[in-house]
VOGU-384132 format. One record per residue (C-alpha): residue number from 1; residue in one letter; x, y, z. Coordinates in steps of 0.1 Angstrom, whole numbers, plus 5000, padded with zeros to 4 digits. Layout:
<atoms>
ATOM miro lumgu   xx   yy   zz
ATOM  NUM     A    X    Y    Z
...
</atoms>
This chain:
<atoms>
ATOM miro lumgu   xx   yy   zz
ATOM    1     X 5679 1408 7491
ATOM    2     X 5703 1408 7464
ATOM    3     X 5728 1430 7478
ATOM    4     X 5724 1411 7510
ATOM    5     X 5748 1385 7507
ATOM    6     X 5721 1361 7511
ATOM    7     X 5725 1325 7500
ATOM    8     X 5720 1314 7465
ATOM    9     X 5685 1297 7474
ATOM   10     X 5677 1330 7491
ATOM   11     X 5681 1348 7461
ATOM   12     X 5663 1324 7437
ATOM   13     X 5632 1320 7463
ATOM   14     X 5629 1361 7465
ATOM   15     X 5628 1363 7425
ATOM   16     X 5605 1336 7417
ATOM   17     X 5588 1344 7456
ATOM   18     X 5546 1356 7436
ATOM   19     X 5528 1354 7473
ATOM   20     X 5546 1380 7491
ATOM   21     X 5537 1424 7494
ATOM   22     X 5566 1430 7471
ATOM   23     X 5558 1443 7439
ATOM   24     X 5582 1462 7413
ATOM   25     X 5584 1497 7413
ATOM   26     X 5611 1520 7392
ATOM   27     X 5625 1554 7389
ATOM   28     X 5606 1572 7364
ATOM   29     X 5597 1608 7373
ATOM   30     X 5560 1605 7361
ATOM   31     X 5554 1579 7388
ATOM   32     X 5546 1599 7416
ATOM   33     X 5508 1600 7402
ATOM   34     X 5509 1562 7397
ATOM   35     X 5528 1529 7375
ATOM   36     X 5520 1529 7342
ATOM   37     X 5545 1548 7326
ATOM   38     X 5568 1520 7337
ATOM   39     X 5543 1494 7319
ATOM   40     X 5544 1520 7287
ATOM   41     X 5578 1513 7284
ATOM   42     X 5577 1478 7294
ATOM   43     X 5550 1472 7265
ATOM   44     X 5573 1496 7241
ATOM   45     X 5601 1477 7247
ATOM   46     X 5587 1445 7241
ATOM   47     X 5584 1445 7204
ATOM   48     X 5624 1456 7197
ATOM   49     X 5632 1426 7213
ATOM   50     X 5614 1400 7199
ATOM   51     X 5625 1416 7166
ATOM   52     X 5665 1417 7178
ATOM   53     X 5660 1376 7190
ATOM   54     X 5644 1367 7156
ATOM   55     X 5663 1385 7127
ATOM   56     X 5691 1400 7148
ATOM   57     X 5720 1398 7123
ATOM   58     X 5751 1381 7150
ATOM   59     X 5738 1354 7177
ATOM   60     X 5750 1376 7205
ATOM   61     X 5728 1403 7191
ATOM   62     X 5696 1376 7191
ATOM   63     X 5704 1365 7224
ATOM   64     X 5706 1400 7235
ATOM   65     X 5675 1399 7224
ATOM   66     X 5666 1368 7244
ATOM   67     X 5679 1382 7272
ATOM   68     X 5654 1414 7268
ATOM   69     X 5628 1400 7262
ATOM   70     X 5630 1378 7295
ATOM   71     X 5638 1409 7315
ATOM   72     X 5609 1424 7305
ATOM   73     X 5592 1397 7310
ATOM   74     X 5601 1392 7344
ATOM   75     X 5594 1431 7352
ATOM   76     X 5558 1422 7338
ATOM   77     X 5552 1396 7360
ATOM   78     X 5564 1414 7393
ATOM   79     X 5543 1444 7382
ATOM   80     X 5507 1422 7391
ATOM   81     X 5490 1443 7368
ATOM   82     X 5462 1429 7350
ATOM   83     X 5461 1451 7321
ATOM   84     X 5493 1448 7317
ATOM   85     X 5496 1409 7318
ATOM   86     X 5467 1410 7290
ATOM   87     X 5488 1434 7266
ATOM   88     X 5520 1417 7268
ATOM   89     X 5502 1386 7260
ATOM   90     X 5483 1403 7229
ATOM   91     X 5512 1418 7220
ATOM   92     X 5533 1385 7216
ATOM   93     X 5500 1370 7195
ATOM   94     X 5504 1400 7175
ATOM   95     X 5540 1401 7169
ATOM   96     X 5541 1365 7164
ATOM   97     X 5510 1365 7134
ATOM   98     X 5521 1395 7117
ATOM   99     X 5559 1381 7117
ATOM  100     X 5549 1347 7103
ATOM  101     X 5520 1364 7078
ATOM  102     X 5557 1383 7067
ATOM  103     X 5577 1353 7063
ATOM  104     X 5548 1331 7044
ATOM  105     X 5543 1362 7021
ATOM  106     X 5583 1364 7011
ATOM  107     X 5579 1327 7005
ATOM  108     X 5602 1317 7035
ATOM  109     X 5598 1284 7058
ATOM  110     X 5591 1286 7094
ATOM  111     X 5615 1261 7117
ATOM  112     X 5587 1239 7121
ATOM  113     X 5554 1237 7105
ATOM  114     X 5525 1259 7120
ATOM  115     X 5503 1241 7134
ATOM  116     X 5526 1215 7153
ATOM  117     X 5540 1247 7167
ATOM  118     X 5512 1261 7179
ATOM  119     X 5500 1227 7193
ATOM  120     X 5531 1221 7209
ATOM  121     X 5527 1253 7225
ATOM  122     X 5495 1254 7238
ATOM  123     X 5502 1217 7251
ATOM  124     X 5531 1234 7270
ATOM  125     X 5505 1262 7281
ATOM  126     X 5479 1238 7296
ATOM  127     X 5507 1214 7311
ATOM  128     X 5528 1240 7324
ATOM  129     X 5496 1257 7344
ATOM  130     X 5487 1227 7360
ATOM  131     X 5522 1219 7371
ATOM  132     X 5521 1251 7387
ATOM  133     X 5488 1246 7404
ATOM  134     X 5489 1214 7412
ATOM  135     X 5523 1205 7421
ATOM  136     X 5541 1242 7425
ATOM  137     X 5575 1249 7418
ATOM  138     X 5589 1215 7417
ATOM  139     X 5560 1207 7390
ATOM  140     X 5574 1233 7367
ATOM  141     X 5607 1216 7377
ATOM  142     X 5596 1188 7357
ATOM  143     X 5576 1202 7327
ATOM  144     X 5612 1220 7319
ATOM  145     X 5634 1186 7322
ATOM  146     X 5607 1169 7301
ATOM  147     X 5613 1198 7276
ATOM  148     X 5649 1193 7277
ATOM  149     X 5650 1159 7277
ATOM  150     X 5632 1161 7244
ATOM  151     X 5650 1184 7230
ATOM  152     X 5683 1161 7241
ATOM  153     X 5667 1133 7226
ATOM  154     X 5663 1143 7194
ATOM  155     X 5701 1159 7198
ATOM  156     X 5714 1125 7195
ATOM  157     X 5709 1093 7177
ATOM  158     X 5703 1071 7205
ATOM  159     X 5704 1034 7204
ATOM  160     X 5672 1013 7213
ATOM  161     X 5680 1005 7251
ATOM  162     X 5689 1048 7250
ATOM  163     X 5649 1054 7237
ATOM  164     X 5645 1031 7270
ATOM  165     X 5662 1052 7290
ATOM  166     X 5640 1082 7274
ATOM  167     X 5610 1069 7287
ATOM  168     X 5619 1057 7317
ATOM  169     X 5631 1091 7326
ATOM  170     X 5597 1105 7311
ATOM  171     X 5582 1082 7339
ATOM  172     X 5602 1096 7369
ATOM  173     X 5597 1129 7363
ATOM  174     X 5562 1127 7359
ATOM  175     X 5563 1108 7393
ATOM  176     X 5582 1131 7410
ATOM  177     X 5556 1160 7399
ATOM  178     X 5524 1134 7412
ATOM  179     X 5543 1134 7441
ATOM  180     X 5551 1165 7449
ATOM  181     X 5512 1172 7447
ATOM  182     X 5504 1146 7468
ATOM  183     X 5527 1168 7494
ATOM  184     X 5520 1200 7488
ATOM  185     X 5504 1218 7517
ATOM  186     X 5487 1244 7494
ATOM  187     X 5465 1219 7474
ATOM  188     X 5438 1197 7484
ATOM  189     X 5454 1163 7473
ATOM  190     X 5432 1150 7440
ATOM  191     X 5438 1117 7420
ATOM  192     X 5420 1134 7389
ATOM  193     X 5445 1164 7393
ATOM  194     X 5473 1142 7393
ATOM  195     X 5462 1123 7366
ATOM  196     X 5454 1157 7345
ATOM  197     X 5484 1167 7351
ATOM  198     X 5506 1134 7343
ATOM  199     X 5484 1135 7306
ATOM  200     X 5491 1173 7303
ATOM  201     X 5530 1165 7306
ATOM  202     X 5533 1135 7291
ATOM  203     X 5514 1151 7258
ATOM  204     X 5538 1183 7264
ATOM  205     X 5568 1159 7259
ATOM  206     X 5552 1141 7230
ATOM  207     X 5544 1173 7208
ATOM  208     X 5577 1190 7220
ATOM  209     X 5599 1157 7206
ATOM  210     X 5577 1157 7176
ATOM  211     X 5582 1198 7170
ATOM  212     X 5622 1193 7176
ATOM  213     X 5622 1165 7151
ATOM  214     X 5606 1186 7124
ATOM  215     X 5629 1213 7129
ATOM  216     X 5661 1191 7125
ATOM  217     X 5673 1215 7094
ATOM  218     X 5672 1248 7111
ATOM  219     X 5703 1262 7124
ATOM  220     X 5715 1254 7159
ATOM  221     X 5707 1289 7174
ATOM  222     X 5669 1284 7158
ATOM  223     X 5665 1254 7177
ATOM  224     X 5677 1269 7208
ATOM  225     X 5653 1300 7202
ATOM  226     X 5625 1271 7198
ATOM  227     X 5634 1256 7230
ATOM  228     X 5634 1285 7246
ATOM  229     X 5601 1295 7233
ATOM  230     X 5584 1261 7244
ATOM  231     X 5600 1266 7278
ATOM  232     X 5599 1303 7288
ATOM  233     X 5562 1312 7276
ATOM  234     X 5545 1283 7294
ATOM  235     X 5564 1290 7324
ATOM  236     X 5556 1328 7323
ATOM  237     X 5519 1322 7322
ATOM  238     X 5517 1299 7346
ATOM  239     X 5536 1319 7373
ATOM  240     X 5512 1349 7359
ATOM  241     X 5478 1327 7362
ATOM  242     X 5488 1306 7394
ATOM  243     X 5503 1330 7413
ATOM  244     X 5488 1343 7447
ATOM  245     X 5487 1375 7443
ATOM  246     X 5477 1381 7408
ATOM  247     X 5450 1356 7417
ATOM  248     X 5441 1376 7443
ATOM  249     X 5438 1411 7425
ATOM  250     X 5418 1391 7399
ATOM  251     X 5392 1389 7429
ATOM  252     X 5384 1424 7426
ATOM  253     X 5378 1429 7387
ATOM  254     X 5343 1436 7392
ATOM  255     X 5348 1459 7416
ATOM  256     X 5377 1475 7406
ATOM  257     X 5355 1479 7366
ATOM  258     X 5327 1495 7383
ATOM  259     X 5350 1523 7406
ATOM  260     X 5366 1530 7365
ATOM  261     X 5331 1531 7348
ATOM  262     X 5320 1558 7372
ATOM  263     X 5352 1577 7369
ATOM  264     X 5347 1577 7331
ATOM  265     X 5312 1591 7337
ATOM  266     X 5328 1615 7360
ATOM  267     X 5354 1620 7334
ATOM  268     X 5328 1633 7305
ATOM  269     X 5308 1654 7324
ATOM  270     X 5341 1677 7331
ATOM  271     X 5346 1683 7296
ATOM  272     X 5335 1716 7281
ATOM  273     X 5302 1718 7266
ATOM  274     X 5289 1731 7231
ATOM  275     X 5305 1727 7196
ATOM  276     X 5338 1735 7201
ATOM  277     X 5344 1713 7232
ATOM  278     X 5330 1683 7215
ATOM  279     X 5349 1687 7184
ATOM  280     X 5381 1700 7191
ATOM  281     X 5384 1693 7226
ATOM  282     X 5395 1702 7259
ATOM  283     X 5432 1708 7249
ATOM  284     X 5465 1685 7257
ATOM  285     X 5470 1681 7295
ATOM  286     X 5441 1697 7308
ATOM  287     X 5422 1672 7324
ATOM  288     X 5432 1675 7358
ATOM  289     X 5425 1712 7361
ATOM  290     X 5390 1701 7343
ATOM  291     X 5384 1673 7368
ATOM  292     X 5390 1694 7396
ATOM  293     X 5370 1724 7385
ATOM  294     X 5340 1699 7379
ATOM  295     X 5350 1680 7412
ATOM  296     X 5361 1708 7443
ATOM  297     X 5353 1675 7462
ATOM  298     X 5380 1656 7448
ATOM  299     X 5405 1682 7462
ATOM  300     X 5400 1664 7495
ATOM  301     X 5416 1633 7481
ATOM  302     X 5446 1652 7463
ATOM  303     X 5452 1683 7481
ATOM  304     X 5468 1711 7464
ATOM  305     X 5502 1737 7456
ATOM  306     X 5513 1760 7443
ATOM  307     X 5542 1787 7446
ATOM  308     X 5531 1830 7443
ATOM  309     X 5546 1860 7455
ATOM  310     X 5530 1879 7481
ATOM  311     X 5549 1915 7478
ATOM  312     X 5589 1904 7484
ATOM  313     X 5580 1866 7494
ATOM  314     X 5577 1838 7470
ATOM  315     X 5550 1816 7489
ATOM  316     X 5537 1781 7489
ATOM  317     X 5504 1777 7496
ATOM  318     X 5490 1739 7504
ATOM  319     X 5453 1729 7502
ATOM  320     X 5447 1700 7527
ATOM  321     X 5445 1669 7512
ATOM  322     X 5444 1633 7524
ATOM  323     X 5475 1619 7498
ATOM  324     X 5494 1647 7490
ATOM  325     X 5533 1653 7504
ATOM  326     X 5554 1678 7492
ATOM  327     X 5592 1670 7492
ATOM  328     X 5627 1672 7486
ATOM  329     X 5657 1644 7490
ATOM  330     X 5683 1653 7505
ATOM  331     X 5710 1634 7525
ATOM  332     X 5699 1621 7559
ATOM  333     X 5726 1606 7583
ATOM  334     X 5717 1580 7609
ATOM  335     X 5706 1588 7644
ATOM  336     X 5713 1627 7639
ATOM  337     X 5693 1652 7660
ATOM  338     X 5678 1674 7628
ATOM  339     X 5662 1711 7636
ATOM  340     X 5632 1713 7612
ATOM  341     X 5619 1748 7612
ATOM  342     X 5588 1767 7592
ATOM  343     X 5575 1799 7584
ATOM  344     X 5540 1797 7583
ATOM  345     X 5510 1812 7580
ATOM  346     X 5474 1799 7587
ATOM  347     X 5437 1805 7588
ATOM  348     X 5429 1783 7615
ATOM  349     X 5445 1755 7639
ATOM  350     X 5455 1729 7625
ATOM  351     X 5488 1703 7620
ATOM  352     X 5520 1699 7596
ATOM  353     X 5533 1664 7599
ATOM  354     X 5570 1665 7587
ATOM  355     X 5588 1628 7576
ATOM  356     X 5621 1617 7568
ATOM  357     X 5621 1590 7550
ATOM  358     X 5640 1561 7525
ATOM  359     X 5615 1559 7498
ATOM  360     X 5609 1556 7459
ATOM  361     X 5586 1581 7434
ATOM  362     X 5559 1557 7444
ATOM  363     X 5551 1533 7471
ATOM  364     X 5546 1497 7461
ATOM  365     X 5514 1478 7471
ATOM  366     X 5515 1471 7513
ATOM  367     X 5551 1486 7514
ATOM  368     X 5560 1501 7540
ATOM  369     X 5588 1526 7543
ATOM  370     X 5613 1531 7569
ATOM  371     X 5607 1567 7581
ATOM  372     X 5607 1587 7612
ATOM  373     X 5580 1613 7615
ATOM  374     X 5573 1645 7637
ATOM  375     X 5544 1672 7637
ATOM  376     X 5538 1705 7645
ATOM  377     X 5505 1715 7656
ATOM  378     X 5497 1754 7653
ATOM  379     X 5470 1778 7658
ATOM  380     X 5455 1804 7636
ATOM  381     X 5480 1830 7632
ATOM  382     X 5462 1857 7621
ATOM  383     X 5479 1868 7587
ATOM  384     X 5509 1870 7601
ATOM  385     X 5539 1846 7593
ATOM  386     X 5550 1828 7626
ATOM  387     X 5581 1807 7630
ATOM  388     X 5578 1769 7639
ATOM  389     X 5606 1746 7648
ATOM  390     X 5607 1711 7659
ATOM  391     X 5637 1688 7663
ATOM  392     X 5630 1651 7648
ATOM  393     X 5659 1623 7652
ATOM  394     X 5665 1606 7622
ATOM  395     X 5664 1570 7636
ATOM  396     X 5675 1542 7610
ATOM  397     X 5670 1564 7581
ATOM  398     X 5700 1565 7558
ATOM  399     X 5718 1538 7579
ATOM  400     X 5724 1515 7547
ATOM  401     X 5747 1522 7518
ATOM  402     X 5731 1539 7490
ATOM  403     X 5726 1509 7465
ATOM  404     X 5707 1491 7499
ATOM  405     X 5680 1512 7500
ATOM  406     X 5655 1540 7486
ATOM  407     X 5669 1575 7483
ATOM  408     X 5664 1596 7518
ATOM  409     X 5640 1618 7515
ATOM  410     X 5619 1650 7536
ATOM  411     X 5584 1654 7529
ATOM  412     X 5554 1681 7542
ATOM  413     X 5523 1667 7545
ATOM  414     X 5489 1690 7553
ATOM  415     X 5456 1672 7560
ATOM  416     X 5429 1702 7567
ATOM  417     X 5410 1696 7541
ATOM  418     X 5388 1731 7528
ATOM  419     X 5420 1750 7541
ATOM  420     X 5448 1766 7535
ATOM  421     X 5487 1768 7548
ATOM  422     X 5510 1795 7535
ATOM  423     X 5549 1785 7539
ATOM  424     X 5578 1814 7527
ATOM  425     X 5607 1793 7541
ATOM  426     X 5615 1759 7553
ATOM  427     X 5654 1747 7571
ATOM  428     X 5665 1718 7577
ATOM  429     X 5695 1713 7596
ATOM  430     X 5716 1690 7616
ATOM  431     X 5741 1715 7624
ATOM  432     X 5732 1750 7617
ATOM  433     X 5734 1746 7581
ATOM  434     X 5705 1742 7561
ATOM  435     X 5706 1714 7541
ATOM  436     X 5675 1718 7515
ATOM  437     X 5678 1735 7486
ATOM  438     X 5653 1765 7471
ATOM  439     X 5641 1766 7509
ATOM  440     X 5625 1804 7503
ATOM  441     X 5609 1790 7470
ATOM  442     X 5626 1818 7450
ATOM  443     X 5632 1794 7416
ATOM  444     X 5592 1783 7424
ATOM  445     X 5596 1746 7426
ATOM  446     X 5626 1736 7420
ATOM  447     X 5641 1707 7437
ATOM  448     X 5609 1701 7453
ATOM  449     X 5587 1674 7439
ATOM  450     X 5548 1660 7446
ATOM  451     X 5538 1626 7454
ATOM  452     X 5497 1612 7450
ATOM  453     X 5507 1577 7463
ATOM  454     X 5471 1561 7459
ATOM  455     X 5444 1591 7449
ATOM  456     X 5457 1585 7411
ATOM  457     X 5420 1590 7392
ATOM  458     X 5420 1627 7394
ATOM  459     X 5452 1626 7375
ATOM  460     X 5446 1602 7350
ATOM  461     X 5416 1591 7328
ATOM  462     X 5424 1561 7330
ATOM  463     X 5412 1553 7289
ATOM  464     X 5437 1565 7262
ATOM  465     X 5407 1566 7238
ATOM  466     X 5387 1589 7263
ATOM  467     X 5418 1604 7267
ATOM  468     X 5421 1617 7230
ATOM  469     X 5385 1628 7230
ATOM  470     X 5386 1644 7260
ATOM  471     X 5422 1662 7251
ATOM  472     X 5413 1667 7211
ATOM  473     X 5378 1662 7207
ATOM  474     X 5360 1639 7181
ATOM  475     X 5376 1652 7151
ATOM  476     X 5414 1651 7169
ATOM  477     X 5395 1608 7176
ATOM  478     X 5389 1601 7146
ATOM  479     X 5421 1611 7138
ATOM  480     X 5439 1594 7159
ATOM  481     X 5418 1562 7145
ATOM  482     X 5424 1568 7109
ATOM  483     X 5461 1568 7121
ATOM  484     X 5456 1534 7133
ATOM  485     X 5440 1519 7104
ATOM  486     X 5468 1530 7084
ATOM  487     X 5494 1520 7107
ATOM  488     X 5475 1483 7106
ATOM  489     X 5477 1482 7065
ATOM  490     X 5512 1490 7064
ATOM  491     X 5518 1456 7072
ATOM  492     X 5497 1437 7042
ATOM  493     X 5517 1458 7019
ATOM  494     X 5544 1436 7000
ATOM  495     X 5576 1441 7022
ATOM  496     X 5611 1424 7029
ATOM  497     X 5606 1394 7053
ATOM  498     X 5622 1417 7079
ATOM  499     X 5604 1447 7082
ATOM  500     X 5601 1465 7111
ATOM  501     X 5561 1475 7103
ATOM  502     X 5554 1444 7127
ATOM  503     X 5575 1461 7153
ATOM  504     X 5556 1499 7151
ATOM  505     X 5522 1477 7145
ATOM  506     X 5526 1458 7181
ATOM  507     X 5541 1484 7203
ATOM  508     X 5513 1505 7191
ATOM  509     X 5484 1482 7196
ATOM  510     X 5497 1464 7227
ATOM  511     X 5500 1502 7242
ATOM  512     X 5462 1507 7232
ATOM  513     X 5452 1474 7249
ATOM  514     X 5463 1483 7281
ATOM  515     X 5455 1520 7273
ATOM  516     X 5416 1506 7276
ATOM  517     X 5421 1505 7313
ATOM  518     X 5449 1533 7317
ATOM  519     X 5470 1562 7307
ATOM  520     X 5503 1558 7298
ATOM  521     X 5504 1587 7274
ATOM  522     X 5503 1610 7303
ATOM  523     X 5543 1604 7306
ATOM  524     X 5560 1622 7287
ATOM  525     X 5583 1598 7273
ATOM  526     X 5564 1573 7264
ATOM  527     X 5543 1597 7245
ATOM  528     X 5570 1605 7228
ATOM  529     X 5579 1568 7219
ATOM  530     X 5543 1560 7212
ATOM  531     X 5538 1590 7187
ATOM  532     X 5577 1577 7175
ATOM  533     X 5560 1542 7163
ATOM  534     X 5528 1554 7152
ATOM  535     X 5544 1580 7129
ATOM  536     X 5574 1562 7115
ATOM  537     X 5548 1530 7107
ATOM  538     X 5522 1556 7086
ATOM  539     X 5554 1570 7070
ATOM  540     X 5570 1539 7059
ATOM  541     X 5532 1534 7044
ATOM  542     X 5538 1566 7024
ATOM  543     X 5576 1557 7014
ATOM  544     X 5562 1522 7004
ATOM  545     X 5540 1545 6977
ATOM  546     X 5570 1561 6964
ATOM  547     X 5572 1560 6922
ATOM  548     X 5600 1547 6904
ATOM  549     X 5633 1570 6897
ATOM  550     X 5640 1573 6861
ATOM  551     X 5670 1592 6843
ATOM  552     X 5688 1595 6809
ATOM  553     X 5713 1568 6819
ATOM  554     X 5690 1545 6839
ATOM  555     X 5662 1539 6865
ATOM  556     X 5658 1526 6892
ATOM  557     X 5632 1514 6922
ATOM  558     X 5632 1529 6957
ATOM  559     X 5633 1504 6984
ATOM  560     X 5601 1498 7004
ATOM  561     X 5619 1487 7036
</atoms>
């Protein structure tokens, strides 16, 4: 839509648009086995940027900030993962109590005092919500002028007939949100809603022209970051509570808890028995082999690869499996006549269903990608390798400029589940010329790549804290625990009012919150900035300890921060 040349209101309606299929997706290489390394680093990230808008030492360096932290935001709330809504908001709580328990223990003021600001924003919370509910877009509309207006108000000294005009604009725009509820079609039209709603506002304005006054001797850019505060957060979390779909996904909680509880059952009874296995683990990235070992059935769901040699061949050998394609991308032209060809071998009859397609790592949620698709049906060949060919027409695929559309892509898909098909060599060509890459598997698996676009559970434990046992046992737990609890005390240690311990502290525990329902520390990067927070919060612990330097011509303190 963006690159469409749509109009303006076109854009604006497909960004803000929380009803529709569409939900975000990205281009990290661990998501072909599911999201959440995308929320990892969404929940990473957060932190750094609330830290850059609050003590960022040039305003274009907080409002970068600013800026960040409202991507992120955004990316969060297109995501429609629940988890994921529930860290970032714990993880803003967190940030925001450890930063002001920081700045009331280095004796500094806030902008405005505490509890008006909290009241002011959880006025802004409630009236925001029902806004949203009530009234829809044009209710938010006016909870953000009322916010400006206050914010205007106490901008200038106004004269008695300009207080007046104040609250006669106050009036209109809480009429024009009654009335737009009155004429929604998505609500059942409620006088006690409307007047709910009308008190939620109007007490919204009160607080926020009250919290602006108090903060008349911060600095300009403070004031804006206030505003901005007052506006953005209620706003997020009403588009995140009183959107359709989110709403909708919230319908299947209990379902959706069960299905992981039984998983996690599943989940301990692969790991290894006896004293070893309980206290030192099954070893770093072995659960998948361990599920699967524990599980054959499972295999079903995932199907399997793998590439071996077989005298002068190098071979790859598919297990059928519901959800698993094997691929490569490679450039697809529109409406060209391709000439797929295989060299197979196979136990029995059976199919291989060949796709070109435009599509990401992962599919998003009802997405459906543009492809063309062909099969080849075969017969036992008995333990011979027998040569396939099928020509496939490549339809729309590849028809839009790149930056219009998903990468092209050809994928190999083999459903006989309990059997197995043996490839040595795979062409694709338009022309005569083979186009793939590594087509006789001699560099293994290079260039190809696996997709699991919704069997994810025999990949993941879904539990970060599971995780750890089941990867390191319950000394490598406790460990990980006691690394925790001293990551938490680094921040009650006397420190400079800008410290970045409340920065390791939140992306650490807001990763762990949504780590209760998933695993993000099965990507490899963000492991690696996990273990990166954890590890430089303990050591600034440990620096923090450090004894005085003395010498023959002085002495001198090490700095904590």
């Amino acid at each position: 839509v963006l690159l469409s040349g749509a109009a303006w209101y076109h854009l604006v309606s497909s960004l803000l648009d929380l009803t529709t299929s569409y939900r975000v997706t990205g281009i990290f290489s661990d998501m072909h086995t599911g999201g959440e390394a995308l929320d990892g680093v969404l929940l990473l990230l957060l932190p750094a940027t609330l830290y850059s808008a609050v003590y960022g030492r040039a305003t274009w360096m907080r409002l970068l900030g600013g800026a960040g932290f409202l991507a992120l935001a955004y990316v969060t709330l297109v995501g429609f993962t629940r988890a994921t809504y529930a860290a970032f908001a714990i993880g803003l709580a967190c940030y925001a109590a450890l930063t002001l328990w920081s700045r009331r223990t280095s004796g500094l003021s806030l902008p405005a005092p505490l509890a008006l600001l909290c009241g002011s924003l959880a006025a802004g919370v409630v009236a925001a919500v029902m806004a949203y509910r009530f009234a829809g877009s044009y209710g938010l509309a006016s909870y953000g002028a009322l916010l400006l207006l206050a914010y205007t108000a106490n901008r200038m000294e106004l004269p008695q007939w300009g207080s007046h005009g104040v609250t006669v604009s106050v009036v209109v725009l809480v009429a024009l949100a009654v009335n737009a509820h009155f004429g929604s079609r998505w609500v059942e039209p409620s006088f006690i809603q409307a007047a709910l709603m009308a008190v939620g506002l109007v007490a919204s304005f009160v607080l926020a022209l009250k919290l602006f006054r108090e903060s008349g001797k911060s600095s300009e850019i403070n004031r804006l970051f206030l505003l901005g505060g007052a506006l953005v957060l209620p706003v997020i979390l009403a588009f995140a509570l009183g959107g359709y779909r989110i709403n909708e996904r919230a319908t299947r909680v209990s379902a959706d808890l069960e299905s992981r509880q039984n998983h996690w059952s599943d989940v301990i009874a692969s790991a290894r028995s006896g004293f070893l296995g309980q206290w030192l683990g099954n070893g770093v990235g072995s659960f998948p082999s361990s599920y699967i070992g524990a599980h054959p059935q499972r295999v079903q769901d995932v199907g399997s690869f793998g590439v071996f040699k077989e005298q002068r061949r190098d071979v790859l050998r598919m297990g059928g499996g519901h959800d698993l394609k094997v691929g490569q991308r490679v450039t697809i032209e529109p409406f060209i006549n391709y000439t797929f060809s295989v060299h197979l071998r196979a136990e029995e009859a059976g199919r291989l269903s060949i796709a070109l397609c435009e599509r990401n790592l992962i599919y998003a949620s009802n997405y459906v990608p543009r492809c063309v698709h062909g099969r080849i049906n075969f017969e036992a060949t008995n333990g011979v390798f027998e040569q396939q060919t099928l020509e496939i027409n490549s339809g729309r695929v590849g028809e839009r400029g790149a930056l219009r559309r998903w990468p092209t892509i050809m994928t190999l898909r083999y459903r006989n589940a309990g059997t197995v098909l043996d490839i040595d060599t795979i062409e694709l060509s338009p022309d005569g010329l083979d186009k793939l890459h590594n087509s006789s598997f001699k560099q293994g698996l290079d260039y190809w790549f696996y997709y699991n676009d919704f069997s994810h559970l025999p990949w993941h434990v879904k539990n970060t804290f599971l995780q750890v046992w089941f990867e390191s046992g319950w000394l490598g737990l406790g460990l990980f625990l006691a690394l925790l609890a001293f990551l938490v005390r680094t921040n009650f240690e006397r420190r400079s009012h800008d410290s970045l311990a409340p920065v390791y502290t939140t992306g650490v525990i807001t990763l762990c919150v949504f780590g209760l329902f998933g695993s993000p520390l099965d990507s490899a990067r963000v492991s690696w900035m996990f273990y990166f927070l954890l590890c430089a919060g303990v050591a600034r612990l440990r620096v923090g300890r450090r004894p005085h330097i003395s010498s023959s011509t002085g002495s001198g303190t090490s700095n904590p921060d």
